[in-house]
SENUDO-314531 format. One record per residue (C-alpha): residue number from 1; residue in one letter; y, z, x. Coordinates in steps of 0.1 Angstrom, whole numbers. Example, Ala and Ser with C-alpha at 12.3 -4.5 7.8 and 13.67 -1.06 7.14 Angstrom:
<resi=1&resn=A&v=-45&w=78&u=123>
<resi=2&resn=S&v=-11&w=71&u=137>
# end
This chain:
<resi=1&resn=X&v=-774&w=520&u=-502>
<resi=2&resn=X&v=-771&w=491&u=-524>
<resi=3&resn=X&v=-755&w=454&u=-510>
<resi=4&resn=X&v=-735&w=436&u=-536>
<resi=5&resn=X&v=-764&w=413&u=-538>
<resi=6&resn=X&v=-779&w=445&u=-554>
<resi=7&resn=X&v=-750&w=452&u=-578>
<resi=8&resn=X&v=-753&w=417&u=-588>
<resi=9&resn=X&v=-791&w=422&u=-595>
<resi=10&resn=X&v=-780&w=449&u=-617>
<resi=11&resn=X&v=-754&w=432&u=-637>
<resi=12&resn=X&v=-778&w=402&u=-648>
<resi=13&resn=X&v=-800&w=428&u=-658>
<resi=14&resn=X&v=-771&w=438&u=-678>
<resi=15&resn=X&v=-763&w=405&u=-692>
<resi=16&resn=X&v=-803&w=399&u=-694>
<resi=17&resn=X&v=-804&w=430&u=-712>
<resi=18&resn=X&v=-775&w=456&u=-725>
<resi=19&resn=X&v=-752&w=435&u=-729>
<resi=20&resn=X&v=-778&w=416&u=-759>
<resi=21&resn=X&v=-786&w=454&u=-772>
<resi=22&resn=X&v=-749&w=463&u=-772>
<resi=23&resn=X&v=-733&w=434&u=-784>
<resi=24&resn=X&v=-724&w=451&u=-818>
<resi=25&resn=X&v=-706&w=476&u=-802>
<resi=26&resn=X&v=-687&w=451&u=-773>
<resi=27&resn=X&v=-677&w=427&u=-805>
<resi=28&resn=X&v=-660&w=460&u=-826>
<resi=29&resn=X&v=-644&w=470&u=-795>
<resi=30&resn=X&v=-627&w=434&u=-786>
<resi=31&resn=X&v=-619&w=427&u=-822>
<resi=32&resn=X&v=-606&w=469&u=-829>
<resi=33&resn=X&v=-596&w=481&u=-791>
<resi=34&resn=X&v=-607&w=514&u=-778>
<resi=35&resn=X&v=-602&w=542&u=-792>
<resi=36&resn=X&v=-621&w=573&u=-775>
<resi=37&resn=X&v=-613&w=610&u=-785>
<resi=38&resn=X&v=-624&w=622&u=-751>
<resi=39&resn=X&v=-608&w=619&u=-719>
<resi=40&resn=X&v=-628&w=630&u=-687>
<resi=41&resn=X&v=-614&w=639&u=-652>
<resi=42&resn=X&v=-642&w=639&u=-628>
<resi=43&resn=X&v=-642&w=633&u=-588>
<resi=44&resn=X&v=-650&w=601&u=-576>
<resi=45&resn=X&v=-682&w=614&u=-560>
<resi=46&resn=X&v=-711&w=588&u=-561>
<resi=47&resn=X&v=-733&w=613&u=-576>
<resi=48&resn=X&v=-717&w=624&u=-610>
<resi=49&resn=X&v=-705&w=597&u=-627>
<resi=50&resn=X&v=-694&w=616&u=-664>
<resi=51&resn=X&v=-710&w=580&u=-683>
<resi=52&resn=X&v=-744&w=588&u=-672>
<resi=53&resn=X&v=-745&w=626&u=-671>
<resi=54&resn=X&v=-731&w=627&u=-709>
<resi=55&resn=X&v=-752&w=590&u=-717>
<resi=56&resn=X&v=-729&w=582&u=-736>
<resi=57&resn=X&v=-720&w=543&u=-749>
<resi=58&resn=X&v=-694&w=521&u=-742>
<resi=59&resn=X&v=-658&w=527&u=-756>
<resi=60&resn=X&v=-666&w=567&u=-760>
<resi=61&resn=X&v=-651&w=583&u=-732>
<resi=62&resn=X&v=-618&w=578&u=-712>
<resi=63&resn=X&v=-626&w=581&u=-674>
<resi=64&resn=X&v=-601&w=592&u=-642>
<resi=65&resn=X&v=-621&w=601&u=-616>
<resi=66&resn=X&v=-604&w=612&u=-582>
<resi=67&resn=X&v=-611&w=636&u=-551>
<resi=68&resn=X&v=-620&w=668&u=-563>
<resi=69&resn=X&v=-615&w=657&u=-599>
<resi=70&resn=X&v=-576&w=675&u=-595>
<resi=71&resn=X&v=-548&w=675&u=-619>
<resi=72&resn=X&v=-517&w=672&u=-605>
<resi=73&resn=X&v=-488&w=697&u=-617>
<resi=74&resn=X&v=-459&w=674&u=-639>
<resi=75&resn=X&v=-432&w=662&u=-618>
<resi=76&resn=X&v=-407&w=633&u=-622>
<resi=77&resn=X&v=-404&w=627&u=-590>
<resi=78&resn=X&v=-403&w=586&u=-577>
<resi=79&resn=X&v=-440&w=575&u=-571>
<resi=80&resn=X&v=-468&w=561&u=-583>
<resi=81&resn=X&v=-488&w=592&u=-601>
<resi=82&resn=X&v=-524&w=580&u=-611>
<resi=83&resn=X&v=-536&w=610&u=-628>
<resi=84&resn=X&v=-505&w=612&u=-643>
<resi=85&resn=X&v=-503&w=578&u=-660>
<resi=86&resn=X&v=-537&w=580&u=-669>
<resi=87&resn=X&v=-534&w=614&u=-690>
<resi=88&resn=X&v=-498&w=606&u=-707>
<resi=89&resn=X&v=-521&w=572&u=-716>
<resi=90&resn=X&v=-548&w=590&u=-733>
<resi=91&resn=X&v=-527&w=617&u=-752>
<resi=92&resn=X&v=-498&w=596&u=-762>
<resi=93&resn=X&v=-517&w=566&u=-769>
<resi=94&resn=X&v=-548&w=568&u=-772>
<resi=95&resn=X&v=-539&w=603&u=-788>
<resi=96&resn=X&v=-574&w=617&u=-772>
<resi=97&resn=X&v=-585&w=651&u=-793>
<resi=98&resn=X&v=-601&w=664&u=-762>
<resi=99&resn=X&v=-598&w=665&u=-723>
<resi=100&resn=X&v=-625&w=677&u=-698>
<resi=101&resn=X&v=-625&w=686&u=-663>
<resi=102&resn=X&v=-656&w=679&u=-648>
<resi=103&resn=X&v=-661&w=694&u=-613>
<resi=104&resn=X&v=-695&w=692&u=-593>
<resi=105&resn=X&v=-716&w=710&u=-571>
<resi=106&resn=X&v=-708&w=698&u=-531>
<resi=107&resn=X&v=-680&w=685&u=-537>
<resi=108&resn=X&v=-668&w=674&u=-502>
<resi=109&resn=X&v=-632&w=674&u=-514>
<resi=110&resn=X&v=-633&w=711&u=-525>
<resi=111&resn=X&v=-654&w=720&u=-493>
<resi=112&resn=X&v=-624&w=705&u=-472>
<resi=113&resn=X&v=-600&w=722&u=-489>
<resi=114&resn=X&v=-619&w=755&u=-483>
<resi=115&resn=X&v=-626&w=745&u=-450>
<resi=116&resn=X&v=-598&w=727&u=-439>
<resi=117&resn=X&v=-617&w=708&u=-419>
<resi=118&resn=X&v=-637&w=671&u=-430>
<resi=119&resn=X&v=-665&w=661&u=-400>
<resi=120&resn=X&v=-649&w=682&u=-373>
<resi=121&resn=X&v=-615&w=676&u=-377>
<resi=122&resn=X&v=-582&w=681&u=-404>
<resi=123&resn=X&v=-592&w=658&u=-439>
<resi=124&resn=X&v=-570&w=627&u=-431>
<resi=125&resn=X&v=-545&w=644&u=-411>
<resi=126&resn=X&v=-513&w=627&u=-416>
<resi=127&resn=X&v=-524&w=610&u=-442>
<resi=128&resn=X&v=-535&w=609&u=-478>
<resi=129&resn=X&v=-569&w=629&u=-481>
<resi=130&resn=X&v=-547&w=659&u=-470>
<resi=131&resn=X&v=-519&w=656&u=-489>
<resi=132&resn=X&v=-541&w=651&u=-517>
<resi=133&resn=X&v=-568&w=684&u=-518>
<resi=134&resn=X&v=-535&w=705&u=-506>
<resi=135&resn=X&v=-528&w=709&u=-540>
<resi=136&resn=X&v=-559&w=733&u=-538>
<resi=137&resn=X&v=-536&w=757&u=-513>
<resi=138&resn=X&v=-529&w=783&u=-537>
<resi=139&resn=X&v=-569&w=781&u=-551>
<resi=140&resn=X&v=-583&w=785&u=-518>
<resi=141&resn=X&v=-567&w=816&u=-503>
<resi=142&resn=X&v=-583&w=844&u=-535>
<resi=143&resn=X&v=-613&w=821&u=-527>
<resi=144&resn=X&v=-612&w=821&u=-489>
<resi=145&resn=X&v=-604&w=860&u=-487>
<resi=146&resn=X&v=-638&w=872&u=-506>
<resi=147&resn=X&v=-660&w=842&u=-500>
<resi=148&resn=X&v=-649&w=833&u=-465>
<resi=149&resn=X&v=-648&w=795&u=-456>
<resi=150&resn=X&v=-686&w=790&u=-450>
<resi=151&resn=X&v=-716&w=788&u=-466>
<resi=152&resn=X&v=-730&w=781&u=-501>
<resi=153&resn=X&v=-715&w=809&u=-521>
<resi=154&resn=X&v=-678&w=802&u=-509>
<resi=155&resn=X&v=-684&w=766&u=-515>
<resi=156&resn=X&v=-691&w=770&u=-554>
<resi=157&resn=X&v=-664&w=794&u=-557>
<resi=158&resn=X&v=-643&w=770&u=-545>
<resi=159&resn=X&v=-653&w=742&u=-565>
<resi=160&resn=X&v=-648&w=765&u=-596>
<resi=161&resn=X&v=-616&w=771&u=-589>
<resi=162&resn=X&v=-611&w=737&u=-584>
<resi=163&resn=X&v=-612&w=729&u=-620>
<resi=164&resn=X&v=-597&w=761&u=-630>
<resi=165&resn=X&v=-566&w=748&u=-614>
<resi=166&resn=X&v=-565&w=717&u=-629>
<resi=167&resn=X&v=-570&w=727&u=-663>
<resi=168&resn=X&v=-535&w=751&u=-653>
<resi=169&resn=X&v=-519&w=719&u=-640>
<resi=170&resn=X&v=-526&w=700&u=-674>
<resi=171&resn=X&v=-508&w=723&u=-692>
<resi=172&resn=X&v=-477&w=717&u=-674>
<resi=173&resn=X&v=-477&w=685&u=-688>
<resi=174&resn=X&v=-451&w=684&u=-713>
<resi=175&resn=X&v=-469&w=661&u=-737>
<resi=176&resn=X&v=-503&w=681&u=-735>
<resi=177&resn=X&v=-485&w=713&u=-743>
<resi=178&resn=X&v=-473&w=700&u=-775>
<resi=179&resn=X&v=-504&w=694&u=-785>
<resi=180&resn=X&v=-524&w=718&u=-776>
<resi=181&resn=X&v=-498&w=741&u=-794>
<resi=182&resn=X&v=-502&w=723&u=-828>
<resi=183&resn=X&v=-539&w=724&u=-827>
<resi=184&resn=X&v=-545&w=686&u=-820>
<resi=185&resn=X&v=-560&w=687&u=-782>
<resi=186&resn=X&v=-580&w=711&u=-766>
<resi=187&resn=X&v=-586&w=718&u=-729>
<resi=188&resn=X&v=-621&w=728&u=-716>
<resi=189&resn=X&v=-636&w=730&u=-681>
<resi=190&resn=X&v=-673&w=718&u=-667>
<resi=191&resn=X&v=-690&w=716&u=-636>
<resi=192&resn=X&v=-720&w=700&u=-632>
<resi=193&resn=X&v=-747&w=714&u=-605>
<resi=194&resn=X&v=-759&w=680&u=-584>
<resi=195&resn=X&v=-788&w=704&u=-570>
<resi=196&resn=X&v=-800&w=718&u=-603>
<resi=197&resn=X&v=-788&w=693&u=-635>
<resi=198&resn=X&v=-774&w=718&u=-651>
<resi=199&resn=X&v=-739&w=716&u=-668>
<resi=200&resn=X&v=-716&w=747&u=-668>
<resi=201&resn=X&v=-688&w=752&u=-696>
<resi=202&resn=X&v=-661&w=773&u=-693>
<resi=203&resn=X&v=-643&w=773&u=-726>
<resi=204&resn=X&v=-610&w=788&u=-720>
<resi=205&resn=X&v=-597&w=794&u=-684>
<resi=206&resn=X&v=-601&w=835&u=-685>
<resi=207&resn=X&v=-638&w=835&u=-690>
<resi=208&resn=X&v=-665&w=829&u=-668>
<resi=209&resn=X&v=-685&w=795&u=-661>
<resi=210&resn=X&v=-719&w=792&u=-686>
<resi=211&resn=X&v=-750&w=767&u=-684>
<resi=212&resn=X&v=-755&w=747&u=-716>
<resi=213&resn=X&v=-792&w=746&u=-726>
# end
């Protein structure tokens, strides 16, 4: 596990050198502002970070990355709604052509929510982590009633219906409807399997999960 005296290693490597090989690309973006076409929603998990599965370049993709990569449904009720800002940002602003849901394989968010249990006892009972991966409730109980709760196979299920649900939440979002209905955004769901590197597409919500080559 790195100290910050090791992220600070890595960041004068950096400046040493990709900032120097990239400095085309920071100078357009300074001088133009972003502009990406593709918004990613991926969990926070240490382990998938969408940049370096996709290797992609700076300024290309617009990152929210969360517990269990969830969507939540549209409300407007008071509160601060991260996700939320985040997406009505990137479709009304940065007028993004695409979003992606990116799950992952052990996913300890979607493995509480199956579970409801994290380390022995109720995911931050009373607090946030719960009230966050409940909006998996509905998900879990199809998954829990032919998978179980344990095991590999329930797991996966699980974490596929993770981003099945949030690809149903973002389409209660008024502003993504719109524009998926004129043809200007489009929805699609991925997973991405930690224990074999393989990424999974699911290209609309009624078929099933398929590895990309």
């Amino acid at each position: 596990m790195p100290e910050f005296s090791e992220l600070l290693k890595g960041y004068r490597r950096f400046r040493a050198e990709g900032y120097p090989r990239q400095r085309a690309r920071y100078d357009r973006l300074v001088a133009e502002g972003q502009s990406p076409k593709l918004m990613i929603i991926a969990c926070s998990d240490s382990r998938v970070d969408p940049a370096q599965i996709f290797d992609v370049d700076p300024g290309e993709i617009f990152v929210v990355r969360n517990v269990a990569a969830l969507v939540p449904p549209f409300e407007t009720s008071p509160g601060q709604h991260g996700v939320s800002a985040a997406l009505e940002f990137a479709v009304n602003f940065l007028e993004v052509r695409q979003i992606v849901v990116m799950g992952h394989g052990m996913c300890g968010g979607c493995k509480a929510a199956l579970t409801q249990e994290m380390h022995g006892c109720r995911p931050g009972e009373g607090g946030f982590v719960a009230d966050w991966i409940s909006l998996l409730d509905e998900a879990r109980e199809p998954v829990a009633k032919q998978f179980g709760t344990e095991g590999r196979e329930a797991e996966r299920a699980m974490e596929l219906a993770a981003v099945r649900e949030s690809l149903k939440n973002l389409r209660t979002f008024p502003c993504v409807q719109q524009r998926v209905a004129d043809g200007s955004l489009k929805l699609r769901g991925t997973f991405f399997a930690i224990s074999e590197g393989v990424l999974y597409h699911l290209e609309n919500e009624s078929d099933e999960f398929e590895p990309i080559e």
